[in-house]
C-alpha positions, 0 to 999 in steps of 0.5 A, spaced: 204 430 248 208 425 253 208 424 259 216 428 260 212 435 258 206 433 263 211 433 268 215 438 266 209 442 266 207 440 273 214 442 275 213 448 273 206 449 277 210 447 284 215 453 282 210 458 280 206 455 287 213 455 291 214 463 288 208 465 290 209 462 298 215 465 298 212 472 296 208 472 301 211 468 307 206 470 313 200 467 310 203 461 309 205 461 316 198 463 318 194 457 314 200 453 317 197 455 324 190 454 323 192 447 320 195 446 326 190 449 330 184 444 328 189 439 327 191 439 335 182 440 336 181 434 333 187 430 336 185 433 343 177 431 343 178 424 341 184 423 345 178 425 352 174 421 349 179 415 349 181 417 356 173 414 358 173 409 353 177 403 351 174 403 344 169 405 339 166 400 335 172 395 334 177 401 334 182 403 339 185 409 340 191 408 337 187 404 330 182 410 330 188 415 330 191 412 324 184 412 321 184 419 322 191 421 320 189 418 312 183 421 312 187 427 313 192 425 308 187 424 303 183 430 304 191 434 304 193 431 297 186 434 295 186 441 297 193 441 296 192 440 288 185 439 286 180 443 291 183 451 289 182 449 281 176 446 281 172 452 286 176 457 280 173 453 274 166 457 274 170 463 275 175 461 269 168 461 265 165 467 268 170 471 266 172 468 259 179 465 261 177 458 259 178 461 252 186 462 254 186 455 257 182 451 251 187 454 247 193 452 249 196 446 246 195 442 253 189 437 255 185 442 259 183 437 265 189 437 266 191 444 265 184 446 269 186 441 275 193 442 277 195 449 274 194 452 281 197 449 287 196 451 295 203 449 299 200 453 305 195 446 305 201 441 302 204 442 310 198 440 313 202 432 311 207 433 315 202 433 321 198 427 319 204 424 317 207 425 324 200 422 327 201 416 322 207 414 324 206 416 332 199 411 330 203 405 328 209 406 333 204 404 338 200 398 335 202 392 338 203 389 331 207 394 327 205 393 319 209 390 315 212 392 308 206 389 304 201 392 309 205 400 307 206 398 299 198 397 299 197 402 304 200 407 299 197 405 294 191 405 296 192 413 299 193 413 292 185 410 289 182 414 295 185 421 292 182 417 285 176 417 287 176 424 291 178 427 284 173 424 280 168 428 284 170 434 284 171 434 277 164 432 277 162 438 281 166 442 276 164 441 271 156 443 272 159 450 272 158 450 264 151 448 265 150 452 271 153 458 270 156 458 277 157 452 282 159 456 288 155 451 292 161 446 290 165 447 297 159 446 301 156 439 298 164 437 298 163 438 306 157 434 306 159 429 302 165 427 305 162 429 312 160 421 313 168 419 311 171 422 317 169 416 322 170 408 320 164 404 317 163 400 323 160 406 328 154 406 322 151 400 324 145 398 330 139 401 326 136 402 320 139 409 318 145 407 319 145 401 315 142 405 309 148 410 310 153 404 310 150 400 304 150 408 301 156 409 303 160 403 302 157 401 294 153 406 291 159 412 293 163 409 296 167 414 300 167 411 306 171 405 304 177 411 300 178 412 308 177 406 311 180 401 307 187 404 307 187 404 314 184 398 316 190 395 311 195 399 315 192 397 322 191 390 321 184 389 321 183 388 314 187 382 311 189 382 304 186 381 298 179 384 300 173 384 296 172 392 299 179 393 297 178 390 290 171 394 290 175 402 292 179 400 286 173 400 281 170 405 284 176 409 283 177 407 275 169 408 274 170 414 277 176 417 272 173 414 267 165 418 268 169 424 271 173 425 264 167 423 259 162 428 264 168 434 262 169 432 255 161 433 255 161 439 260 167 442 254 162 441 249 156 446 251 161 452 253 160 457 249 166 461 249 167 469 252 167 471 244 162 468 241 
């Protein structure tokens, strides 16, 4: 199929998704408060914790709040699209309505990944999107367009490789039967990516988390890198940017073949 009709179908999730907001306006309203709520508690925390410190590990207050910001925006783009379909794909294969999706005349991933899209969570940018700007604003040396350009693009590889994962995670549901444990191992996983690789260093635990992290699976540098390019502490080109692109590309790469694989073990709800 091309990729007209891919995006036909796309836009046709955002209206469905769109439809169902409106239908039921207050929970929309709710889930955007609860965002907010946590939001404002993790701004709240390491703006006293600023206000004792100069720094943290190389990073001031204004550099660990874009940090923090794109660790947000990647997190967002991921519960927004991706998150709600993979914890449903176990119960698609519970139920027997994984034969209804592998029937239709669309790649299944695609339709598995992005058939259910929570706007509720989509708002959650307009927040770490003020955090960003309210970040750079003040930095003493504003990025430039280059700086943007790569920034964006590598939100972009962060989201790859975020994805891969969780399709990863899906995809055992075939072969487990049930995958409820999905939200929680997503949690423990992208827990460490939630600060900066610096504040993993000083003793041999943090060392092996950092390497850990950073090569074996990289999702501290998905978050990092992207921030270090738009603060400034991180000149390009970089050979930990050049490493969060392979990883990205591996990633889809593994999580596409894994799927496939997963496919070929299901045994549909009428056999």
């Amino acid at each position: 199929m091309s990729l007209r009709v891919y995006l036909i179908v796309l836009w046709m999730f955002l209206r469905n998704a769109l439809v169902r907001e409106l239908s039921f306006r207050w929970n929309f309203v709710i889930e955007f408060i609860t965002m907010a709520f946590w939001f404002a508690a993790q701004f709240v925390l390491f703006d006293i914790i600023y206000g004792n410190v100069r720094e943290i590990n190389g990073w001031d207050r204004y550099e660990f709040f874009a940090f923090l910001a794109t660790g947000m925006t990647i997190n967002t783009l991921i519960e927004a699209f991706f998150m709600p379909n993979c914890a449903n794909f176990s119960e698609l294969i519970r139920t027997g309505n994984l034969d209804f999706a592998l029937l239709k005349p669309i790649d299944t991933q695609f339709l598995i990944s992005f058939e259910r899209v929570e706007l509720g969570a989509l708002s959650n940018l307009i927040l770490s999107l003020g955090l960003l700007g309210y970040s750079l604003s003040h930095l003493a040396q504003p990025p430039g367009l280059v700086q943007c350009v790569m920034y964006v693009v590598m939100i972009g590889v962060g989201v790859a490789f975020y994805y891969s994962l969780m399709i990863i995670l899906a995809s055992t549901s075939i072969w487990l039967g049930r995958n409820q444990g999905l939200y929680d191992f997503w949690f423990y996983i992208t827990v460490f990516a939630r600060y900066p690789r610096s504040i993993y260093g000083g003793s041999l635990s943090g060392d092996l988390l950092r390497l850990t992290f950073s090569y074996a699976i990289p999702i501290l540098l998905v978050v990092a890198v992207p921030a270090e390019i738009i603060t400034g502490k991180l000149l390009m080109p970089s050979p930990l940017s050049g490493v969060a692109v392979a990883a990205a590309c591996v990633g889809l790469v593994v999580s596409r073949r894994v799927f496939t694989s997963a496919l070929r073990s299901y045994r549909s709800a009428s056999s």
